[in-house]
N, C-alpha and C positions, 0 to 999 in steps of 0.2 A: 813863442808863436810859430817859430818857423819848425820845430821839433814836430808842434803839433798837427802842424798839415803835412810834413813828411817823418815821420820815427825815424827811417834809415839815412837822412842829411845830414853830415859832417858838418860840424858847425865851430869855427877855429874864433875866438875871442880876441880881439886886438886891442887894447885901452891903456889911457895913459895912469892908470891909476892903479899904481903898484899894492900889493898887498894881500896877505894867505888868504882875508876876509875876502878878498873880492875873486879872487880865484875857486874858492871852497865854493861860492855860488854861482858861480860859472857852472863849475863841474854838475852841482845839483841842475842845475837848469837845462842841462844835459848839451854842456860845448863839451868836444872831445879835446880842444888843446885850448889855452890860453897865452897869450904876449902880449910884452908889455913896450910900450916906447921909449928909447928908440929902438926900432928893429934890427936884428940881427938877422941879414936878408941867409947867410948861411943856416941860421935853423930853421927859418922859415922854407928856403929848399926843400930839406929834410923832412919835416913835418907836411911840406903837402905829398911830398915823394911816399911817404908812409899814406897818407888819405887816399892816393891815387890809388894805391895796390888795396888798399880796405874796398873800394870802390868798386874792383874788379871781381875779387874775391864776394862781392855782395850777389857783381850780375849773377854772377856763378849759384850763387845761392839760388836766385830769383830765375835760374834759367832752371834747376832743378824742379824749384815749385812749380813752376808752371804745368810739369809733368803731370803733377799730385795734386789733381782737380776732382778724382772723384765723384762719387752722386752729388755732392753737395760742397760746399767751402766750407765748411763744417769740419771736413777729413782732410784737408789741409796741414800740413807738418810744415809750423811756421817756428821761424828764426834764424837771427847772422851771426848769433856767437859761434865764439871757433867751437866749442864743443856739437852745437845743433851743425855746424859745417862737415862736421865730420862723420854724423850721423846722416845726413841728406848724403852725402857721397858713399855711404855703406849700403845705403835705400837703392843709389841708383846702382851700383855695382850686384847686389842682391835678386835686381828685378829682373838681370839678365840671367839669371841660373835658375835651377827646380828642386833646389838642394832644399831641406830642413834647416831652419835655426829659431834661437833660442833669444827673445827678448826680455832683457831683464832691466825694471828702474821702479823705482815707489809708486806708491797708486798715485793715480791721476797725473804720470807724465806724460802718455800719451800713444803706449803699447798698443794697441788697438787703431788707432789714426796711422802709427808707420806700418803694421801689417797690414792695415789695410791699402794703403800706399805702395805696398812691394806687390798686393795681388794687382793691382791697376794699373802699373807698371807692365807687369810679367806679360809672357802670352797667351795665361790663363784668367785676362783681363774680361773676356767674354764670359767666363760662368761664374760659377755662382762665389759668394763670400760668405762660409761661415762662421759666428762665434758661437763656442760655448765656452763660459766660464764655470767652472769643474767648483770654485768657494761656494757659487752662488745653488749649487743641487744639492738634494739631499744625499749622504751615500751611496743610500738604496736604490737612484733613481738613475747615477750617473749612468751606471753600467745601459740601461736602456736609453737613454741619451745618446751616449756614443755608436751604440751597435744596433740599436732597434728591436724588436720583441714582433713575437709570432701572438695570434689574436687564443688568447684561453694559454699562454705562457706562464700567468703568475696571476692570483686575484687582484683585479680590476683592470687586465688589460682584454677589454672589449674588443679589441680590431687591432691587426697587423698596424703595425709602425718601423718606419725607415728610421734609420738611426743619422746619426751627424753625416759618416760617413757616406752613406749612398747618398743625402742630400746633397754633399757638396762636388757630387761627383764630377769630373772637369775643371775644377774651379779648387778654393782656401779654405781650409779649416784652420781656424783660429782656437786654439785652444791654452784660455789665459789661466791662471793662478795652476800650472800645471802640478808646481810642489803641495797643492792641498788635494790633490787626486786619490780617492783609498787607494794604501797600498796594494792590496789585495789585488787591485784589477788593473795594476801598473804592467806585470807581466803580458795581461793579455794585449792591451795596447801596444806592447814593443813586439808581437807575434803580428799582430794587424800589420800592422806599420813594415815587418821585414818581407810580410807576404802578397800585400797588396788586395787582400779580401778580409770577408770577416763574415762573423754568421750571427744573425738575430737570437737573439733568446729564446729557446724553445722552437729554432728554428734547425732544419739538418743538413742544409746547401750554405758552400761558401761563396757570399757576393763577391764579384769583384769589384773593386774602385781605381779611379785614377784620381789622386789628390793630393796637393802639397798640404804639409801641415808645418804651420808656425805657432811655435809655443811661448807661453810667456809665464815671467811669475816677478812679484815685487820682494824675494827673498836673496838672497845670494847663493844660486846652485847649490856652488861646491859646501856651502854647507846644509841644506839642506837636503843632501848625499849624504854628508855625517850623521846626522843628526838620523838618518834612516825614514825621511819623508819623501826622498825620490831614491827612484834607483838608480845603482851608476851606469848600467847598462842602457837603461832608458833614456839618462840625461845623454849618454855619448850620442846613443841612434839621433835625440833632437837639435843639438851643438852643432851638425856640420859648420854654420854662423853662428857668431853671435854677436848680439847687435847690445848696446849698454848704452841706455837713455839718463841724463842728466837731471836730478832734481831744480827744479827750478830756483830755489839760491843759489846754486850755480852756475847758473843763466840769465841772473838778474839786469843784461845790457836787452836781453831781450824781451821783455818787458813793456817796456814802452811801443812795441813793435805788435806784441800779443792784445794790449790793451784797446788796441785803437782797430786791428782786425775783429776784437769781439765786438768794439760799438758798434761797427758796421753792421755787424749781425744782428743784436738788439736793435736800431734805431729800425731797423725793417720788421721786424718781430713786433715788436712794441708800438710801429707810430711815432718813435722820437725822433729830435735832431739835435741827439749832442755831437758837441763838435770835436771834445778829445779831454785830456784830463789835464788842468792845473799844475803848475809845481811843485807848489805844497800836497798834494795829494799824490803825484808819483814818485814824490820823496818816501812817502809811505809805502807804497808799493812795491817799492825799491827796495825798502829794507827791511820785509815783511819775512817770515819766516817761512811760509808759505808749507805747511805740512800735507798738504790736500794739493800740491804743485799746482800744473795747468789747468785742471779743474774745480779748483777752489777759484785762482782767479778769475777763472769765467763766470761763476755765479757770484764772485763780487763786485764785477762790471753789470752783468744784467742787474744787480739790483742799482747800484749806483745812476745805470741809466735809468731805469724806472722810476726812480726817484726824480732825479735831475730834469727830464722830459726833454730839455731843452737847454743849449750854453755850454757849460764846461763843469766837468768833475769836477768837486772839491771835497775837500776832508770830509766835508759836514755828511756827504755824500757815499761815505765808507762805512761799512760795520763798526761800532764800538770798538768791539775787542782787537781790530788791528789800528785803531786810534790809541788803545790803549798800551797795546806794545811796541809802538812809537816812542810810547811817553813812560813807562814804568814796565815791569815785571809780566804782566796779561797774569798775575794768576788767578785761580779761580776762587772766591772767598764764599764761605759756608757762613751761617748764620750760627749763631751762639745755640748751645742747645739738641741740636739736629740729631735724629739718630743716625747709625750705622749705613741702614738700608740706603736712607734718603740722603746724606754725602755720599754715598755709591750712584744713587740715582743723576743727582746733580752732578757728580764728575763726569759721568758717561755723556747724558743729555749738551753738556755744557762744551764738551770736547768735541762728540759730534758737529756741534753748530760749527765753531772755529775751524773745523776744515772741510767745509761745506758739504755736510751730511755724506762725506764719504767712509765705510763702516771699515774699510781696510786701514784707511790713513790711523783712524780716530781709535783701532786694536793694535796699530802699530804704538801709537804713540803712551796709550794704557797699557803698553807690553803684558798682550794677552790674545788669543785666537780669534780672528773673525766671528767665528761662531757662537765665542762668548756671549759677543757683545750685540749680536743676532737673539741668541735668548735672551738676554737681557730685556732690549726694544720690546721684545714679545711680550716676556711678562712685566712690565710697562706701558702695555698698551699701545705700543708707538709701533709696531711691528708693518 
């Protein structure tokens, strides 16, 4: 109870009833230490002396967040593990500079929430923010994306159009999944980018812009430098920073912390008033694999609220498929019989759901292109 009206309260355990069994449930229950009687007032010292500096080290946290408000609580870069501590202290070191950097961590850990966090920070807090994510266009389309097109430039451009650029002029360009950029117009991008202007397609004056540009990708650069998907010269111009987000099993103390920020959000969205989650149900949560990271578990909280309306999370309250990987293997079983096609279909579809319909996670984890699995959806109808 006390966990669930504050996530971040150190909660120290004192009973006289020795035993692994009753400590192992402490722990679950989410006490950070355990003792037993009689006390040892010398480790109890120690252990609050340790609680005391967790404590301080939280304000720290919380004095950060507070910066990182944003249009909404939504853009929020929340957490007290040391790896999210260190990442909030590179945010705020970041927001003082105009430099370029390079955000890299798996989809949905939250690449977008900290760049946009370092624009609102900055003193370029007043104009504009923008993203473009370079997966989500067609090849043919980026190049006008980025730089803008003169009207009668190419069949079916009707009317002059600004490009990223001149949009985000004074203000962030966010430019995510930057390792799936065609090659081809990587070059032009690092000529923008050393000259400070750029010219529309079908256009014959160079705009100028003033713009920071933060890049991200959920690949590992340096090899997608080898691999010949970025260029090195490109990747160095956008590295001056680099910022490295943590997948959230590796952040699993924060959690409990994430969970109860997103009910807030749903019970206002939805009409509910749940009040936080269960044991047994953040046990699960806790040890969820979580492929689809912080934004897998926000769409397992909005539904859980949804469900629930009212009370407390429970298991019963959770997806199947992470009830099941609680309790056995989660894999996915094919019916007797089934063709080729349709176990391709079911694998896709079924992978999908498990990390909440996010298409980056669910080609990560089919080790295969975004784009596959983009056609795929299509001709499935699911597009």
């Amino acid at each position: 109870r006390l966990k669930a009206a504050d996530a971040t309260l150190p909660v120290i355990l004192i009973t006289a009833h020795a035993g692994v069994d009753a400590a192992v449930e402490a722990m679950k229950a989410g006490a950070q230490d355990f003792l037993t009687k009689p006390i040892d007032y010398t480790t109890l010292h120690v252990l609050l002396e340790s609680v005391a500096r967790e404590i301080r080290e939280q304000e720290e946290v919380r004095r950060l967040q507070e910066q990182l408000t944003g249009e909404g609580a939504s853009r929020r870069v929340i957490g007290h593990s040391r790896p999210m501590r260190e990442v909030l202290k590179t945010i705020d070191l970041l927001a003082g500079s105009d430099a370029s950097e390079i955000i890299t961590g798996e989809s949905g850990t939250g690449k977008e929430v900290v760049a946009r966090a370092i624009h609102e920070m900055s003193a370029r807090r007043n104009g504009p923010f923008l993203a473009l994510n370079a997966a989500a266009i067609p090849d043919e389309l980026v190049e006008s994306e980025l730089f803008g097109h003169e009207q009668g430039a190419f069949t079916g451009a009707t009317r002059t159009r600004e490009g990223c650029f001149e949009m985000a002029n004074g203000g962030t360009l966010f430019l995510d999944e930057i390792a799936e950029m065609p090659v081809h117009l990587q070059p032009k991008l690092l000529r923008v980018l050393e000259e400070g202007s750029a010219r529309r397609i079908g256009g014959a004056r160079e705009i100028p812009f003033d713009v920071r540009v933060i890049a991200a990708t959920n690949r590992d650069p340096a090899i997608a430098v080898r691999e010949g998907r970025l260029r090195e010269d490109l990747f160095y111009r956008l590295s001056v920073f680099s910022v490295v987000l943590p997948p959230l099993r590796e952040r699993s103390s924060d959690i409990p912390l994430l969970a109860q920020y997103f009910i807030g959000e749903f019970n206002t969205k939805h009409g509910a008033s749940v009040h936080g989650v269960r044991a047994e149900a953040m046990e699960i949560l806790r040890n969820a694999p979580w492929p689809g990271n912080v934004r897998e578990l926000r769409n397992v909280i909005e539904r859980a609220v949804i469900i629930a309306r009212s009370g407390w999370i429970e298991p019963r309250h959770l997806p199947p498929y992470l009830r099941s990987e609680s309790s056995g293997d989660g894999s996915i079983r094919l019916r007797p019989g089934i063709t080729l096609a349709e176990a391709e279909r079911t694998l896709i579809l079924e992978t999908l759901a498990r990390v909440g319909n996010n298409k980056a996670a669910a080609a990560r984890e089919l080790g295969v292109d975004v784009k596959t699995v983009r056609n795929k959806l299509k001709a499935y109808g699911h597009a």
